[in-house]
Backbone as ProteinMPNN parsed JSONL, in Angstrom:
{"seq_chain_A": "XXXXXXXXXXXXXXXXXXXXXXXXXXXXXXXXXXXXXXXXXXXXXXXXXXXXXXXXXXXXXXXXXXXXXXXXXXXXXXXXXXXXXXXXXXXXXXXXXXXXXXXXXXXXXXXXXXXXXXXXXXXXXXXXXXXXXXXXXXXXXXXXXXXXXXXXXXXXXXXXXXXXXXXXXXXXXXXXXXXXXXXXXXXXXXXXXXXXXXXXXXXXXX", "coords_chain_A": {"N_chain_A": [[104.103, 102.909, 83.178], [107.207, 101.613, 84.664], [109.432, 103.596, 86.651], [112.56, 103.853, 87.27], [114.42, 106.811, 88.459], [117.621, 108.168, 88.529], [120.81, 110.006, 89.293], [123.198, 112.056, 89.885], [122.622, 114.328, 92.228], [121.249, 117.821, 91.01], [121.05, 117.129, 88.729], [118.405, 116.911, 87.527], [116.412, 115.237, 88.344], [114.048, 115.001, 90.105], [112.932, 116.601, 88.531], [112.009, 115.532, 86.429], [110.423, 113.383, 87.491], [108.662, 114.405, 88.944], [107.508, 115.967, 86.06], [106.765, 113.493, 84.723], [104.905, 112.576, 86.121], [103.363, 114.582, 86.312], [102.375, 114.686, 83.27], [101.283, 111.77, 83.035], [98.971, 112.105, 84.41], [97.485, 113.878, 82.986], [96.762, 111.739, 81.042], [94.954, 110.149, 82.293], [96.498, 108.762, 83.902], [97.703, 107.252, 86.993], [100.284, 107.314, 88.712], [102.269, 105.949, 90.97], [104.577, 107.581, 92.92], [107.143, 107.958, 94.293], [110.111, 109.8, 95.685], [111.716, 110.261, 97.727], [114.337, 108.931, 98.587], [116.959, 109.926, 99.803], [118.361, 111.816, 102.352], [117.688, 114.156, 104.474], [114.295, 112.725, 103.704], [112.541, 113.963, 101.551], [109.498, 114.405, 101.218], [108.098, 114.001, 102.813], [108.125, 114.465, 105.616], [108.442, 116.718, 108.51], [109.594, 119.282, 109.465], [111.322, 119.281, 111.761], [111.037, 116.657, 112.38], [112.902, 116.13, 109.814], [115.576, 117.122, 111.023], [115.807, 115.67, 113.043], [116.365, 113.067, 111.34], [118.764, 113.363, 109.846], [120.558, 113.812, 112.21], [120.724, 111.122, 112.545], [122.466, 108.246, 114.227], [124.821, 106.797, 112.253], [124.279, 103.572, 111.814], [122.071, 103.421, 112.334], [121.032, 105.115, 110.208], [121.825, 103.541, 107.775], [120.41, 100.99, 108.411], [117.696, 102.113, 108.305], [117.57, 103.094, 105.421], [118.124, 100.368, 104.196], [115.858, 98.781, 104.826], [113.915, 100.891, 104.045], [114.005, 100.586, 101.288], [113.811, 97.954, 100.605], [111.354, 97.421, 101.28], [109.98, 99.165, 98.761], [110.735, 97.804, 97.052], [108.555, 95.339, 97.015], [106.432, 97.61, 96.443], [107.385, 98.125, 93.191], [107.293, 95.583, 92.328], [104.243, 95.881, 92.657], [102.532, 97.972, 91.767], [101.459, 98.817, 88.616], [102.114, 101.245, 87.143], [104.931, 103.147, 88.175], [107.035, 105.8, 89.966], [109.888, 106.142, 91.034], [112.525, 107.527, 92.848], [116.237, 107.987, 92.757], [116.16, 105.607, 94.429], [118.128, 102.467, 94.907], [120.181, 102.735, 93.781], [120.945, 105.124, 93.658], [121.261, 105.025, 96.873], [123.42, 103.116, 96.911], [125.863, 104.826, 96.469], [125.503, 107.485, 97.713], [125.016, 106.183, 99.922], [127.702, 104.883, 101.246], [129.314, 107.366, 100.848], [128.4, 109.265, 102.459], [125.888, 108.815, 104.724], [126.831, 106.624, 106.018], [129.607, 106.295, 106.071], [132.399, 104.231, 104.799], [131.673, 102.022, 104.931], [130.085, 99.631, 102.942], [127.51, 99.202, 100.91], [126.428, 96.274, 100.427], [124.477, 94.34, 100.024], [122.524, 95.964, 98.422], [122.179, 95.105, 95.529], [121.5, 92.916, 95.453], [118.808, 92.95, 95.247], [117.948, 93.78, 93.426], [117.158, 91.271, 91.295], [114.231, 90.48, 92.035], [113.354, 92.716, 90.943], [110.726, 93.759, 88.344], [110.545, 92.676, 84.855], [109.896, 94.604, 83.13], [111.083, 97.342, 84.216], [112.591, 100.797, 84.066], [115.417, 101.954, 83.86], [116.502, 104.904, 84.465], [119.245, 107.0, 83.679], [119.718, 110.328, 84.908], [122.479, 112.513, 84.002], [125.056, 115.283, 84.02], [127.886, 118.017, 83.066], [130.511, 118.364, 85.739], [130.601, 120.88, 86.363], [128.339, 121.944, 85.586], [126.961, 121.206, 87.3], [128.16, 122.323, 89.448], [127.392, 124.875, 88.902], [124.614, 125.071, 89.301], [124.354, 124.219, 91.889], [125.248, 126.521, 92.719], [123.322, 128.517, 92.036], [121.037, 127.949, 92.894], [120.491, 126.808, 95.273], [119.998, 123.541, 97.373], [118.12, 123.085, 100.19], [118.778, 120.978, 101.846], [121.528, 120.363, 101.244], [123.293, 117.327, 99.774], [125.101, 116.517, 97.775], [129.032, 117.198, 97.945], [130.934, 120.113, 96.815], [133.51, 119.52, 96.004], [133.217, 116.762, 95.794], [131.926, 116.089, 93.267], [133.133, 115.326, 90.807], [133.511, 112.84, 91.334], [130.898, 111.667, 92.446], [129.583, 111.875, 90.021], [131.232, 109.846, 88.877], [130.857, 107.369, 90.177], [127.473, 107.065, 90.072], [127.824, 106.752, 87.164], [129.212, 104.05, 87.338], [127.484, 102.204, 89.001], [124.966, 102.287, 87.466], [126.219, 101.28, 84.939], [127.022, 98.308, 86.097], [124.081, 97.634, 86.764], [121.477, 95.252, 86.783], [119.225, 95.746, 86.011], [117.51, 95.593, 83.023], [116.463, 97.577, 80.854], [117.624, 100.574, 79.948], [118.637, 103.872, 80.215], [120.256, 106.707, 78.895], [120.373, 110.173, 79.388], [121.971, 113.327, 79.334], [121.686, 116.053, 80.996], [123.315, 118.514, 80.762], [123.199, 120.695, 78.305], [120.511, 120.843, 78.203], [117.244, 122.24, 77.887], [114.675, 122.504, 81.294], [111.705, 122.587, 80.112], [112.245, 120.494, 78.361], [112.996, 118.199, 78.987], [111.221, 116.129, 79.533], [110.224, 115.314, 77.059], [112.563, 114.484, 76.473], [113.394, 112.291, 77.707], [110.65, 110.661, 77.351], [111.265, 110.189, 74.492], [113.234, 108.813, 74.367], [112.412, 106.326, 75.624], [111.245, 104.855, 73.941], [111.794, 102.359, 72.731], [112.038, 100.713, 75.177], [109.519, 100.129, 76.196], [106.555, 98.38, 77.376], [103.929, 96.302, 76.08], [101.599, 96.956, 77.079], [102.584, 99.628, 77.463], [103.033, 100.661, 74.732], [100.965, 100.509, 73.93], [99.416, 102.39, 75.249], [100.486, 104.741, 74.538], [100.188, 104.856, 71.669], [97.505, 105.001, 71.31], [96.984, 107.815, 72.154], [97.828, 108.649, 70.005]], "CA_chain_A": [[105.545, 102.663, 83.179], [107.792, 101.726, 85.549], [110.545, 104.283, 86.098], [113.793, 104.249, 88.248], [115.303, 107.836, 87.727], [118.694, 108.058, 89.135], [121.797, 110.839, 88.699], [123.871, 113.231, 90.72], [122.195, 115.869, 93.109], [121.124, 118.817, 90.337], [121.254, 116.179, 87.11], [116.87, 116.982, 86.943], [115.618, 113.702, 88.846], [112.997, 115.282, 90.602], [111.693, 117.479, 87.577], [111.306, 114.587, 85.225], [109.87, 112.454, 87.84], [107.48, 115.627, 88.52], [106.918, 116.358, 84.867], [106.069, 112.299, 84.087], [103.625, 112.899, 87.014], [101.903, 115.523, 85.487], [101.929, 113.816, 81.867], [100.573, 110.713, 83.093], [97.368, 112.449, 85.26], [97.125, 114.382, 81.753], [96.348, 110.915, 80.236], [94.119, 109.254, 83.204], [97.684, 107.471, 84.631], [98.258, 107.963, 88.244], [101.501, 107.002, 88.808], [102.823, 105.952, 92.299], [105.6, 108.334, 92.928], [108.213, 108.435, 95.447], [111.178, 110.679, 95.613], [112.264, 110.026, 99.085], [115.245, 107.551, 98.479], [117.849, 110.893, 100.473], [118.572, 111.559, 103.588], [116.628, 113.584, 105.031], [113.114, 112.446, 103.123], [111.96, 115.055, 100.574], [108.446, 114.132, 100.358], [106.953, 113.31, 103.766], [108.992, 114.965, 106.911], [108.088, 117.673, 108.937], [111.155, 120.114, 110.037], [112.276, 118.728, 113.111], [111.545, 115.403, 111.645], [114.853, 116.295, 109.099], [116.461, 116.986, 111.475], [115.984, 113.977, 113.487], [116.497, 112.065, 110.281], [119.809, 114.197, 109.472], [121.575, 113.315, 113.037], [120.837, 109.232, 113.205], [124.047, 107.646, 114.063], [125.348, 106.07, 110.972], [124.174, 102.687, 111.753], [120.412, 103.588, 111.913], [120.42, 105.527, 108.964], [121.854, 102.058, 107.268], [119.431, 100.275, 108.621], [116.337, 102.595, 107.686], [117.626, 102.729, 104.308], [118.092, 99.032, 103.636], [114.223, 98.557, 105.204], [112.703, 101.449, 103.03], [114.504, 100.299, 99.714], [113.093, 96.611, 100.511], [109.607, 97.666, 100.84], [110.027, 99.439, 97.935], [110.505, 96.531, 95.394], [107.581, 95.355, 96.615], [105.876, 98.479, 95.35], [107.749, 98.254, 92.152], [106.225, 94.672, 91.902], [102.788, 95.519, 92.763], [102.113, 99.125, 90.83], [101.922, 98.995, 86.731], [102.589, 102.809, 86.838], [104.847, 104.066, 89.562], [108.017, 106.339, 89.287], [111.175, 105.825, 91.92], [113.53, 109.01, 92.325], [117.209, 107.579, 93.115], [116.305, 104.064, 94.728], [118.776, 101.453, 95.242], [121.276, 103.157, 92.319], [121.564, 106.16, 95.024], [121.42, 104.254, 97.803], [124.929, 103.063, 96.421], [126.518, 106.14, 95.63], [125.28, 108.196, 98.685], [125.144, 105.808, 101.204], [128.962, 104.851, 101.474], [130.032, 108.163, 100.953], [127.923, 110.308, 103.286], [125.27, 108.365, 105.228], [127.532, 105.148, 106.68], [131.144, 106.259, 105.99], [133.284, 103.445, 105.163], [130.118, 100.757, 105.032], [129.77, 99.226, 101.812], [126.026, 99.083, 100.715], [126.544, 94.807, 99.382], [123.034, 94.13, 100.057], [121.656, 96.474, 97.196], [122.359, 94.997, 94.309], [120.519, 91.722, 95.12], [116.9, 93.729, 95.556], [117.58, 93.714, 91.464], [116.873, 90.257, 90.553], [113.5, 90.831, 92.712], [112.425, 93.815, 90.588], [109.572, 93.641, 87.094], [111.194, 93.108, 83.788], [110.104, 96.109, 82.397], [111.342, 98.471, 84.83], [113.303, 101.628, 82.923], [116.325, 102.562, 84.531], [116.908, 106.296, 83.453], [120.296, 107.733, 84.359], [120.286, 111.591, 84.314], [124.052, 113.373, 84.538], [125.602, 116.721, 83.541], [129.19, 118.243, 83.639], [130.679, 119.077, 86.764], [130.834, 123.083, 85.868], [126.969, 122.416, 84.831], [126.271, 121.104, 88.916], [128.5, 123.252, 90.393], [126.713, 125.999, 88.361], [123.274, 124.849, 89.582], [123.799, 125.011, 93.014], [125.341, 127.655, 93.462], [122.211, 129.488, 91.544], [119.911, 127.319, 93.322], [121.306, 125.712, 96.427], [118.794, 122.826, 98.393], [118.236, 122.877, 102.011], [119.848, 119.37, 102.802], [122.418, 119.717, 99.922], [123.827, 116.061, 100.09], [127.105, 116.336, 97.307], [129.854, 118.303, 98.761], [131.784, 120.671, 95.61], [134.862, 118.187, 95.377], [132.97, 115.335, 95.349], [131.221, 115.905, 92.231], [133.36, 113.817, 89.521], [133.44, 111.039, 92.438], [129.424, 111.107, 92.509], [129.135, 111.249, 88.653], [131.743, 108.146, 88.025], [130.19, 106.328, 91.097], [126.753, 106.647, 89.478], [127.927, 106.046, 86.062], [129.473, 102.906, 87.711], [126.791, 101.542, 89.45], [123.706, 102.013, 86.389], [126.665, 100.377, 84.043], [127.003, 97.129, 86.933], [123.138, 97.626, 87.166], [121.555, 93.938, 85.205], [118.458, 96.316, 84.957], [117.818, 95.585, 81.194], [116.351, 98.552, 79.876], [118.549, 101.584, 80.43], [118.153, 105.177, 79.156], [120.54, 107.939, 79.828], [120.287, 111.659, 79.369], [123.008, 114.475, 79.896], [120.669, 117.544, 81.323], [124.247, 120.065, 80.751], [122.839, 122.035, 77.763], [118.939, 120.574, 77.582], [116.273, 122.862, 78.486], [114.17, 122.07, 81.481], [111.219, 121.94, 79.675], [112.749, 119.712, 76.899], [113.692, 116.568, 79.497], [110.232, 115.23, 80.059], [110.139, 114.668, 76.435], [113.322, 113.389, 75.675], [112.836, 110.703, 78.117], [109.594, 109.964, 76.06], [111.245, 109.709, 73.055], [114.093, 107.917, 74.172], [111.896, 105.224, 76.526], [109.825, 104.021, 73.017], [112.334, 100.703, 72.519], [112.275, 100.152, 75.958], [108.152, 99.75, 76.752], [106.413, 97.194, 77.685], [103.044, 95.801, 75.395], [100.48, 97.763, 77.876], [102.587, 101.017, 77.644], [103.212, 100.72, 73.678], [99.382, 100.622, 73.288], [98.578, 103.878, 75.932], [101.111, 105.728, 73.451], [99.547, 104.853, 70.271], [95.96, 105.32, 71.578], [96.688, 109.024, 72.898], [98.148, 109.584, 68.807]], "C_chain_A": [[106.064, 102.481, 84.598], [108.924, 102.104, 85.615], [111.847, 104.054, 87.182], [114.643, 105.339, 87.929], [116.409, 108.021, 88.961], [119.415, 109.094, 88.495], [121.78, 111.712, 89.872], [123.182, 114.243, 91.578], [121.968, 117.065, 91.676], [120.946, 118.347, 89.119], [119.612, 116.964, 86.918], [116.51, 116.035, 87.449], [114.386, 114.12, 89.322], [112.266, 116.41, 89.743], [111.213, 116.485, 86.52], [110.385, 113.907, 86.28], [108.408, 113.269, 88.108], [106.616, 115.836, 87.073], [106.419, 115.05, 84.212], [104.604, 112.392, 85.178], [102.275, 113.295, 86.57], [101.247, 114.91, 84.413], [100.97, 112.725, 82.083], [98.727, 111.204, 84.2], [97.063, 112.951, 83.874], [96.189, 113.109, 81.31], [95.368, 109.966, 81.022], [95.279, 108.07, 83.753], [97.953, 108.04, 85.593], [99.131, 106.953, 88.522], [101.848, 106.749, 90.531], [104.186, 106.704, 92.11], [105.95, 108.281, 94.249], [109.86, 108.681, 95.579], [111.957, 110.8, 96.956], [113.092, 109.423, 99.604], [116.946, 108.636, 100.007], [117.656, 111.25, 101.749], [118.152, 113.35, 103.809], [115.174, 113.511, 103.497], [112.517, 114.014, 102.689], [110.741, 115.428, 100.751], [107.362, 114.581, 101.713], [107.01, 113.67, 105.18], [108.16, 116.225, 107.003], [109.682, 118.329, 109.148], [112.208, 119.596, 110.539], [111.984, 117.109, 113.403], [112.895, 115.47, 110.673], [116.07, 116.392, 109.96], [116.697, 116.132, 112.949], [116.823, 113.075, 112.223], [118.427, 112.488, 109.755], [121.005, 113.63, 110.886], [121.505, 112.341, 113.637], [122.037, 109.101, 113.311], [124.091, 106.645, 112.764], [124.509, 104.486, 110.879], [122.882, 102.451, 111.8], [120.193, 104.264, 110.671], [121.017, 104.608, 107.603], [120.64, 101.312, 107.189], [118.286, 100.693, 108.291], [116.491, 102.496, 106.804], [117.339, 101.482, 103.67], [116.542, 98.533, 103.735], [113.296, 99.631, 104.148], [112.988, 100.678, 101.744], [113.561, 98.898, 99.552], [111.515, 96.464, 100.404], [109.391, 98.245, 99.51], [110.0, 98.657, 96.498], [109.426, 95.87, 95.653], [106.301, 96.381, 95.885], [105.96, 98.323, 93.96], [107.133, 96.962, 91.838], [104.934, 95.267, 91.832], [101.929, 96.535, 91.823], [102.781, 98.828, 88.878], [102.699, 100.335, 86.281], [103.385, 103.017, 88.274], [106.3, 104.438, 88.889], [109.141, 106.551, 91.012], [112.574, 106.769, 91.976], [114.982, 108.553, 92.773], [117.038, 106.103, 93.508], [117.768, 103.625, 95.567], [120.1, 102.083, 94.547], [121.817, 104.298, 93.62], [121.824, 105.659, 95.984], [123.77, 104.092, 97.78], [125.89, 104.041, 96.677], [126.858, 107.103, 97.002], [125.452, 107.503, 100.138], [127.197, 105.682, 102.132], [129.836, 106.108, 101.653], [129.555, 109.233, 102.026], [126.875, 109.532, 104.255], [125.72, 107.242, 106.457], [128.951, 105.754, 106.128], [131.823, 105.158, 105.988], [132.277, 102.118, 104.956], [129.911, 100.201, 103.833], [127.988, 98.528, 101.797], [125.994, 97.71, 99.698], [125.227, 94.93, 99.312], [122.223, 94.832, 98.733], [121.641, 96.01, 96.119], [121.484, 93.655, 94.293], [119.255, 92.156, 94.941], [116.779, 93.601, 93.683], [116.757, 92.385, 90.794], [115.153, 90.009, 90.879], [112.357, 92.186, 91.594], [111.601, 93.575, 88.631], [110.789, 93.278, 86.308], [111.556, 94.319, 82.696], [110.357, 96.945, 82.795], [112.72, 99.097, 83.819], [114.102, 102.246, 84.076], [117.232, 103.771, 83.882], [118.084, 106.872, 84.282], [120.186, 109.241, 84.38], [121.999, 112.327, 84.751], [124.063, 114.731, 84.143], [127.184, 116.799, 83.674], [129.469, 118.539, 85.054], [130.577, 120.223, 87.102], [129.566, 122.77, 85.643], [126.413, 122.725, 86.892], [126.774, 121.837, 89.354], [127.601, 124.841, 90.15], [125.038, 125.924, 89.203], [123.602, 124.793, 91.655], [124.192, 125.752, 93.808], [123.798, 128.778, 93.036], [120.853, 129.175, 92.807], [120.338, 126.55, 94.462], [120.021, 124.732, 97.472], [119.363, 122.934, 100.04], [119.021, 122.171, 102.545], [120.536, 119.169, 101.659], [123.024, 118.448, 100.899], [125.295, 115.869, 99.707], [127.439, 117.532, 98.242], [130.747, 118.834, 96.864], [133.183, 119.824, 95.192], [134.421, 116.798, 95.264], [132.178, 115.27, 94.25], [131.847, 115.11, 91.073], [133.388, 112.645, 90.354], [132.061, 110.448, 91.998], [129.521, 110.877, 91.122], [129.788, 110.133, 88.494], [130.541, 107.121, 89.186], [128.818, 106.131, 90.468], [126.462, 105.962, 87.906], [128.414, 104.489, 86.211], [128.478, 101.967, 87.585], [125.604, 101.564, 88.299], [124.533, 101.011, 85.44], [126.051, 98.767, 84.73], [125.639, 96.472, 86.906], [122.225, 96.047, 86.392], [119.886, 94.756, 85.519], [118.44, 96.223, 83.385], [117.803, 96.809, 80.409], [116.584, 99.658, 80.654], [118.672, 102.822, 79.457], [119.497, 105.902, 79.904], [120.923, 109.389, 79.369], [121.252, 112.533, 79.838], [122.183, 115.623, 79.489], [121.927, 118.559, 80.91], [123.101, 121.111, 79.859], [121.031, 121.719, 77.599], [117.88, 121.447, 78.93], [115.434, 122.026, 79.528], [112.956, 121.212, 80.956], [111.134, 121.321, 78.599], [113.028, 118.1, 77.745], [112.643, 116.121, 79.358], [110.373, 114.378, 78.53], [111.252, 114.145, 75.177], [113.54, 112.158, 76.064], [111.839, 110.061, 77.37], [110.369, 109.262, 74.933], [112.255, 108.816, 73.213], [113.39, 106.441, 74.957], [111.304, 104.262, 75.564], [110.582, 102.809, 73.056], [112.013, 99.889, 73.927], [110.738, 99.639, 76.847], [107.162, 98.937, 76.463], [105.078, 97.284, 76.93], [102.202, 97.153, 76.227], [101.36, 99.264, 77.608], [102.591, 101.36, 76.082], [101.595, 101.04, 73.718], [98.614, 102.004, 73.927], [99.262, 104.605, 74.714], [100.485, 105.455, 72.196], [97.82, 105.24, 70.463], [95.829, 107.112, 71.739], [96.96, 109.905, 70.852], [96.455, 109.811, 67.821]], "O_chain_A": [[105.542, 103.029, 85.569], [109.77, 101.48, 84.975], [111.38, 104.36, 88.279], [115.601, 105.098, 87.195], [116.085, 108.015, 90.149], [119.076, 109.383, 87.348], [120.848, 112.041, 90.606], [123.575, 115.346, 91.197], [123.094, 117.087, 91.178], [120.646, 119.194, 88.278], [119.641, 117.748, 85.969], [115.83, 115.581, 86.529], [113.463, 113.458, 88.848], [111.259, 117.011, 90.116], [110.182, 116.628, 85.864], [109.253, 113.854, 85.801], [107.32, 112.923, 87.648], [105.389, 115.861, 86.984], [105.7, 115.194, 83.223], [103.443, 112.248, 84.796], [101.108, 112.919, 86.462], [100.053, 114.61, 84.368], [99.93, 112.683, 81.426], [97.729, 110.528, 84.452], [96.126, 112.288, 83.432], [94.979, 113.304, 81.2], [94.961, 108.983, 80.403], [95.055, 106.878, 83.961], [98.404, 109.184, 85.54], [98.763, 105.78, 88.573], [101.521, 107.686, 91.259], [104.874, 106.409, 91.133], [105.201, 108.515, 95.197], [110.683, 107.765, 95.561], [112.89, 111.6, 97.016], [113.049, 109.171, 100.808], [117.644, 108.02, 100.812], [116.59, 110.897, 102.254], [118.56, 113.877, 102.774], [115.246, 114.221, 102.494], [112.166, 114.929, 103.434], [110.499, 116.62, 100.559], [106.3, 115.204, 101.69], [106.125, 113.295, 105.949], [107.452, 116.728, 106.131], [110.729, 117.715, 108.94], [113.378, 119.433, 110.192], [112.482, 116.444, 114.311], [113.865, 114.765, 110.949], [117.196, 115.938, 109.757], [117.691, 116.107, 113.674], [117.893, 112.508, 112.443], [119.131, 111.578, 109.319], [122.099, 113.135, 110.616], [121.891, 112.178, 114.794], [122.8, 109.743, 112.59], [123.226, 105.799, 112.536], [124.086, 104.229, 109.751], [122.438, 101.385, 111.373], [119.162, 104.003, 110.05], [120.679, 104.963, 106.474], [119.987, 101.051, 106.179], [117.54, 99.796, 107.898], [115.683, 101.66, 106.398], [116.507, 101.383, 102.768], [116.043, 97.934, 102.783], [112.251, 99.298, 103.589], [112.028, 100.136, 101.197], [112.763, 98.734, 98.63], [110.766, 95.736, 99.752], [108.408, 97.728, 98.978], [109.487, 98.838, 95.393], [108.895, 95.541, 94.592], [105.477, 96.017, 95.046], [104.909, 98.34, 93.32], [106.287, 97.087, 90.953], [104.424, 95.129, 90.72], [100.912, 96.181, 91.227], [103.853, 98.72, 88.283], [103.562, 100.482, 85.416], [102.77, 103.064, 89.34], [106.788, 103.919, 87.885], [108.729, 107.239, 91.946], [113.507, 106.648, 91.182], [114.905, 109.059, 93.893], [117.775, 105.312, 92.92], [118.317, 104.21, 96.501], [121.152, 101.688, 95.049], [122.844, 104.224, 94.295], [123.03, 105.797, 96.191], [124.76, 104.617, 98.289], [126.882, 103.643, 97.288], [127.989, 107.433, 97.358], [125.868, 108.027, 101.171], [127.66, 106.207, 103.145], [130.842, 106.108, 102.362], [130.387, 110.048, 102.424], [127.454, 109.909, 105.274], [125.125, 107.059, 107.519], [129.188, 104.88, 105.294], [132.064, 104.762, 107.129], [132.948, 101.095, 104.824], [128.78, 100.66, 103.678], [127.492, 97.646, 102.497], [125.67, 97.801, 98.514], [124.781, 95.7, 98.461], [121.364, 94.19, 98.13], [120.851, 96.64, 95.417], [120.847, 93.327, 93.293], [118.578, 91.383, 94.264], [115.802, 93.398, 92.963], [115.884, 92.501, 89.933], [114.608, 89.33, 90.009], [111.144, 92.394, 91.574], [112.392, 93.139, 87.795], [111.913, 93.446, 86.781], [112.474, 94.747, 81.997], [110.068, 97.899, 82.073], [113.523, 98.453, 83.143], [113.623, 102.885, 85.013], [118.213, 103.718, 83.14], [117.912, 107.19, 85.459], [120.889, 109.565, 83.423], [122.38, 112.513, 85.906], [122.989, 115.296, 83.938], [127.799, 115.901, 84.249], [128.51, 119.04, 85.642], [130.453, 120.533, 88.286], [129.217, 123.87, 85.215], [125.897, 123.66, 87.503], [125.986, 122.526, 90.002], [127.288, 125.66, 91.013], [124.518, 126.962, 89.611], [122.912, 125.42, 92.459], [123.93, 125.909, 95.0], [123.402, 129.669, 93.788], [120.06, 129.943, 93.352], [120.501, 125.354, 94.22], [119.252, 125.34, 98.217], [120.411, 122.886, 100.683], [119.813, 122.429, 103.45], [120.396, 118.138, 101.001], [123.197, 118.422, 102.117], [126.255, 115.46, 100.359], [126.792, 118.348, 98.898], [131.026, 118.024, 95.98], [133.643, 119.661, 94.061], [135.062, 115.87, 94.771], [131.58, 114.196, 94.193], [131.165, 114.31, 90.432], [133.271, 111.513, 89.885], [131.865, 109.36, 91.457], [129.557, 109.688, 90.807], [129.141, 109.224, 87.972], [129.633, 106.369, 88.831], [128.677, 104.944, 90.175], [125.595, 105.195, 87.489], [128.082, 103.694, 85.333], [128.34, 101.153, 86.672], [125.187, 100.407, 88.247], [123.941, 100.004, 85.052], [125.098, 98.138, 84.271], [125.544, 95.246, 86.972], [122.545, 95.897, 85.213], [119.085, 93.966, 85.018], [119.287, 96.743, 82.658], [118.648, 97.16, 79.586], [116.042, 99.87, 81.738], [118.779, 102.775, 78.232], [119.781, 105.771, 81.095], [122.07, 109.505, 78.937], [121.369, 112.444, 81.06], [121.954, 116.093, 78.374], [121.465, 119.675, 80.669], [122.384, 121.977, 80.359], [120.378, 122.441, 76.846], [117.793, 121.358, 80.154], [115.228, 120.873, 79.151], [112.816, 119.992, 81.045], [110.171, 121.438, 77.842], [113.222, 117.052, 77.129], [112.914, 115.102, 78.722], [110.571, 113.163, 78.52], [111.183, 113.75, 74.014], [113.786, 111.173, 75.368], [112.073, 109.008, 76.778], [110.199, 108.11, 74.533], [112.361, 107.956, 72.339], [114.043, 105.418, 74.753], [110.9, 103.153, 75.913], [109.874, 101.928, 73.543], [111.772, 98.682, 73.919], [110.761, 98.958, 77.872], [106.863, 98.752, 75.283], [104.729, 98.464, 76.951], [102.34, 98.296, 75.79], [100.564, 100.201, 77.546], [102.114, 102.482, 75.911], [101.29, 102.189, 73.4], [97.635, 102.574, 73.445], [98.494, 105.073, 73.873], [100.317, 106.563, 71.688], [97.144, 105.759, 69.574], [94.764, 107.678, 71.491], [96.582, 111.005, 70.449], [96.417, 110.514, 66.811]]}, "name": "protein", "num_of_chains": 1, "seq": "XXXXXXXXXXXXXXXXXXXXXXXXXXXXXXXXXXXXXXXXXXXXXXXXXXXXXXXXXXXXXXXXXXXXXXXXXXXXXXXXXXXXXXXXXXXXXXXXXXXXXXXXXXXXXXXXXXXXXXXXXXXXXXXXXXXXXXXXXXXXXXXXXXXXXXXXXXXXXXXXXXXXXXXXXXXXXXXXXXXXXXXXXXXXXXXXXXXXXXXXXXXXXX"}
């Protein structure tokens, strides 16, 4: 599969994209994964790399963005299996409001016409009272939303996946669903949306 998971800071993006991970080594599918679409890089940084990456002036951390995202659709061309944690959909969302202030991120939306047919563009959301709940329990290192901007980020991403001419589009509200209940409601909701080669791994594994 090819996944684009997108949604709010705390929605679950990085446990489904984790828990398809796992599933697919389960089944002999190694998946290209990268979760690194945020400022600073999740995946691949050292310390005092973040915080290099954390105080670029606005107009380099534009410019790195627009250069990773672009290499990136070639990935999404070239891998059958790979899984994409925010992308181009965040990019959007995050960049204008915290990264470039004031900057409108035009450029992203063309990288679309560029990307597979079968790519699955999975939204995850929640309530506002669910995120605010989550990180205050659980708070990340480089939180990115700020507590009043949380119905901003959810419309802005509900915006931008609507706008998105991605065809096949999934989307999930994590509020009351158990962690380990997302991996496989993405499953069950992805079956209309997969492509000849992934229809046939799923029927082979029944």
């Amino acid at each position: 599969m090819r996944v684009i998971a997108v949604g709010c800071e705390y929605t679950g993006v990085t446990t489904l994209l984790e828990d398809l991970m796992a599933w697919g080594h389960e089944r002999g599918i190694n998946h290209h994964l990268d979760d690194h679409f945020s400022i600073p890089d999740r995946q691949f940084l050292a310390p005092e790399e973040k915080e290099v990456m954390v105080h670029l002036p606005p107009t380099l951390k534009e410019r790195f963005q627009r250069f990773q995202i672009a290499y990136h659709v070639l990935l999404i061309q070239r891998y059958e299996h790979i899984l994409l944690g925010g992308f181009h959909i965040e990019e959007a969302v995050y960049g204008p409001l915290y990264y470039y202030p004031g900057r409108a991120a035009y450029w992203l939306r063309e990288f679309e016409a560029e990307m597979p047919d079968d790519a699955i563009l999975a939204h995850l959301t929640a309530t506002p009272e669910v995120i605010e709940a989550r990180m205050k329990a659980d708070p990340h290192e480089y939180q990115i939303i700020q507590t009043a901007d949380i119905p901003r980020v959810l419309d802005d991403f509900q915006r931008e996946v609507g706008a998105s001419t991605i065809k096949h589009k999934i989307q999930i509200d994590t509020s009351d669903l158990a962690w380990n209940a997302l991996l496989q409601t993405f499953l069950d909701q992805s079956i209309p949306h997969l492509n000849t080669r992934d229809v046939l791994t799923r029927m082979l594994e029944k």
